[in-house]
N, C-alpha and C positions, 0 to 999 in steps of 0.2 A: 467551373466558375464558383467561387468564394461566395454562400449566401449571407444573405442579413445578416448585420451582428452589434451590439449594445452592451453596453459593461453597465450593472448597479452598481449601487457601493450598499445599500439599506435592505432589510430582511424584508421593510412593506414592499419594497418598488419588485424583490424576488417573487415574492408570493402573489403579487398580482399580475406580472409577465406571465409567470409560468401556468396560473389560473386563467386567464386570456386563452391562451395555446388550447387547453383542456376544455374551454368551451367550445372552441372549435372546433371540438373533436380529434386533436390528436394528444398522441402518446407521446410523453416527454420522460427523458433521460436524464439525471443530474451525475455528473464526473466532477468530484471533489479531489485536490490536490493542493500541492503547497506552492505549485510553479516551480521555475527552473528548469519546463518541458522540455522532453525528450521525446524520442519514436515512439516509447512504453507508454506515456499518458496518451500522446494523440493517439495509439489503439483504443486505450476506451473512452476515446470518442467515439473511432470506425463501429467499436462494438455495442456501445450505444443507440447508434443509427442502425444497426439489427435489431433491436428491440423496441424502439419507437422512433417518433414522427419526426420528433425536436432534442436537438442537447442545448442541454448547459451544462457549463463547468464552473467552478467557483474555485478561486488563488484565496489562501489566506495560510499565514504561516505562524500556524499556532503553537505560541507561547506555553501552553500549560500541558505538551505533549515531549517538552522538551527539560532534560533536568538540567541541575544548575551548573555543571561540567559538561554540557553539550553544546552543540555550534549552530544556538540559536544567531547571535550577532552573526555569524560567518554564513548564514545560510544564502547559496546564491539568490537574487533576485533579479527580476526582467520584466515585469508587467508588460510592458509595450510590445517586446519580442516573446511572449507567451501568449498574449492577445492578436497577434499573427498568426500565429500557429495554430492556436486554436481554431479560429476564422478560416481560414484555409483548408481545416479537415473537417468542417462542418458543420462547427458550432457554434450559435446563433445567439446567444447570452454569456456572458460572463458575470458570475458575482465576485466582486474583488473590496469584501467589508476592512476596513478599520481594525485593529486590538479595541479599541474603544467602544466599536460600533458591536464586538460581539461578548466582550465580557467590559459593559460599560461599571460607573459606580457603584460599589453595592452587591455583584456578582457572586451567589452565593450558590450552587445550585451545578451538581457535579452528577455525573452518572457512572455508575460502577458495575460492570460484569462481573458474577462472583465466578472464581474458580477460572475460567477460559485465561486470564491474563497471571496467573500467578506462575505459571512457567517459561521455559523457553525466554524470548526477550525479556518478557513481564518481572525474571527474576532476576536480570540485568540490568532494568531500566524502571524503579518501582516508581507508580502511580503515572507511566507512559500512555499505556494505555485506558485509563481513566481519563485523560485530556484528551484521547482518542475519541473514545466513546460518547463524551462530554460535546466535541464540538461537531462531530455526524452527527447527531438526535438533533440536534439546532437545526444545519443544515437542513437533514431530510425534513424534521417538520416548516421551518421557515418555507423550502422549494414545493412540499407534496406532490415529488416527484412521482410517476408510476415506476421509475426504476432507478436505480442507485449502480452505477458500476466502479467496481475495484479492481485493480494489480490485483493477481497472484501473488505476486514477489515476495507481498508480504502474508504467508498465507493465516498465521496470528490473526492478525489486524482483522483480514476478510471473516475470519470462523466468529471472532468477536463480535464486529460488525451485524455477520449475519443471527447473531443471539440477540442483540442487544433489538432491531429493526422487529423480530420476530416476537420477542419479550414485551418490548410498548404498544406494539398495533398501531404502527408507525403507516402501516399498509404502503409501504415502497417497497418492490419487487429489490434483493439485493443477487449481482450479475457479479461471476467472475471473473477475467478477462484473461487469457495466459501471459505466461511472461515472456519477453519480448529481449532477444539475445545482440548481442555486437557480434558480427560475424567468426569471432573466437570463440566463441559461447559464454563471456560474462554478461550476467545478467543488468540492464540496463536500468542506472541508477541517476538521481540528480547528484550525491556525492561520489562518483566515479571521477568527475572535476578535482578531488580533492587525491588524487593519486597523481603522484609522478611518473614517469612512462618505465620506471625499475618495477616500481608496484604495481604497477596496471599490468604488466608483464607477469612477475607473480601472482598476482590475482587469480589466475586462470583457474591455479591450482583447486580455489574452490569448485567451482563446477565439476570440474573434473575427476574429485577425489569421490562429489557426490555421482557422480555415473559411473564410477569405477564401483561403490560402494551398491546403487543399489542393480548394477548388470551380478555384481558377487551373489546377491541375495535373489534376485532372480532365480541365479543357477543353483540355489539351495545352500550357501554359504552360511554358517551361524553367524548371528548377529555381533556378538560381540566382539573377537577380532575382525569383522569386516568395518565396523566404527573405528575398532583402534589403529585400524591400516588408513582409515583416512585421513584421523586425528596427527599421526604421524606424517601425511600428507604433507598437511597444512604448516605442521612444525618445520618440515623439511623447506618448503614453498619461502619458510621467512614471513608465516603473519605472528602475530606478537602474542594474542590471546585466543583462543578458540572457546568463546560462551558454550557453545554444546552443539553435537553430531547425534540428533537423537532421531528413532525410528519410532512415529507417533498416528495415531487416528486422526485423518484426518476434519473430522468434526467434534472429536470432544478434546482433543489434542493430547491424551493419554498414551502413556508410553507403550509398544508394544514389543514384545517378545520376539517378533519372528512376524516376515511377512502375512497381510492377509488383505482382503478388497480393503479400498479406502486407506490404505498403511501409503505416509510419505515421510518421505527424507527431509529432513530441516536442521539447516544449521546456519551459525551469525559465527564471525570471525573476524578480526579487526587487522587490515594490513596498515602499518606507520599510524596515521590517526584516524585512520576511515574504517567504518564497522561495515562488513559488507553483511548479509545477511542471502541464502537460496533456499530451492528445495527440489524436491522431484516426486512426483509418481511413482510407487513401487509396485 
C-alpha cells in the first residue's frame, strides 16, 4: 500500500517536513535526481528505506550542471509520472523547486571540489561538476537529511559528492546504491530514451567490453592492451567517441597501473548523440 505523499516546491516548507519527521524520532533519507524515473532511481528509494524511517526525493533539473551544447531543453520531463512512482516505492515527500526558486536573482555562490572533477567526465564536461556540487550542498543543507543516496552509475559524481558532504560538515550520511541493469546488462539511464533500437542494440557493447576488460585483469592481463582491446571494442560496436577506458582508485579517482583493492573500471562513450557512461569492480 502507497504511503503518505506531498510535493514542496520551497527550501522553508523542505526543511521543516523533514525537521517534523526528525522530531519524531525517525531517520530520513534524501534521493536527489532530475526525474525521468527509471528502475535505477526508484532503488534508491528501496535503498534509502534501509537506512532510515522516511524518504524524500527532490526533481529538479539543473541548469548549471549542463554545458551549453548539451540537452538541457531536450531533457525528458514527467513530474506527475515521477511523483507516481516515487509514491508507490515509498517515498513520502517530493521536493520539486523552481530554476528561480534555487538560483533566484543575484545567485552568486558556487562550490568547487578541487582535484576529484578535473578528470574523467570532469575533463569532458568542464565546470559539470561544479553545478553538481553547487546544487547537492543546497539540497543536503535545505533537507538535513541523515542520509543522502546516489547511483553508482555515475561513480565521479558519488566520490565528489562524498568529498564535498565530508569537506563542509554537512553531517548527511552519503550511501551508494549499485547500478541497476536492463536485462541485457546496459546500465539504466534516463538518456537511454534517446537511443534508437540500432543503438540501444550496440550499446551493449559498452558493458561488455568493460567485463571482458576487467575478467582479463582479474586473470592477470597487463593493463594496457586489455584497455586497448576494449577501446577497439567500442570502435567496432559503432560509438562515435570513446572520452576514456581508464583503470582508476576508486576514492581518489587516480589512475592506476595494474589491479589492486578498490581499482574500478570507468568509462563514458557516446553512441549517435547519447553519452553513455559505466563501470565496474575490479
Amino acid at each position: 500500500m502507497p504511503s503518505a505523499f506531498s510535493i514542496v516546491r520551497e527550501p522553508a516548507q523542505l526543511t521543516a517536513a523533514i525537521a517534523d519527521w526528525q522530531r519524531q524520532g525517525h531517520r530520513v533519507a534524501l534521493v536527489p535526481t532530475m526525474g525521468a524515473l527509471h528502475a535505477g532511481h526508484l532503488a534508491l528509494v528501496t535503498e534509502g528505506l534501509k537506512h532510515a524511517d522516511k524518504v524524500a526525493a527532490s526533481i529538479f533539473v539543473n541548469p548549471k550542471q549542463f554545458g551549453p551544447l548539451e540537452d538541457l531543453d531536450r531533457y525528458p520531463r514527467d513530474e506527475a509520472g515521477d511523483a507516481a512512482k516515487l509514491r508507490e516505492a515509498g517515498c513520502e515527500l517530493l521536493y520539486a523547486p523552481s530554476v528561480a526558486t534555487m538560483y533566484p536573482p543575484g545567485f552568486a555562490s558556487y562550490v568547487k571540489v578541487a582535484g576529484l572533477p578535473d578528470r574523467l567526465c570532469g575533463a569532458v564536461r568542464p565546470g559539470h561538476f561544479d553545478g553538481v556540487a553547487t546544487v547537492v550542498s543546497k539540497l543536503l543543507a535545505a533537507s538535513r537529511a541523515d542520509v543522502g543516496v546516489f547511483g553508482e552509475k555515475d561513480w565521479q559524481q558519488l566520490a565528489i559528492i562524498r568529498r564535498m558532504a565530508a569537506d563542509l560538515d554537512l553531517g548527511t550520511r552519503i550511501i551508494g546504491a549499485g547500478i541497476v541493469r536492463d536485462q541485457d546488462g546496459l546500465a539504466l539511464s534516463s538518456r537511454n530514451m534517446y537511443l534508437n533500437p540500432d543503438e540501444r542494440g550496440r550499446a551493449l557493447a559498452l558493458p561488455q567490453s568493460l567485463i571482458a576488460a576487467r575478467d582479463a585483469l582479474r586473470g592477470g592481463a597487463a593493463l594496457a592492451p586489455t584497455l586497448a582491446a576494449a577501446y577497439l571494442a567500442l570502435a567496432q560496436a559503432g560509438f562515435l567517441r570513446v572520452d576514456y577506458i581508464e583503470l582508476v582508485d576508486e576514492e581518489t579517482l587516480t589512475p592506476l597501473d595494474r589491479p589492486e583493492p578498490g581499482a574500478r573500471l570507468m568509462a563514458a562513450a557516446v553512441m549517435g548523440t547519447t553519452r553513455l557512461i559505466d563501470n565496474f569492480a575490479v
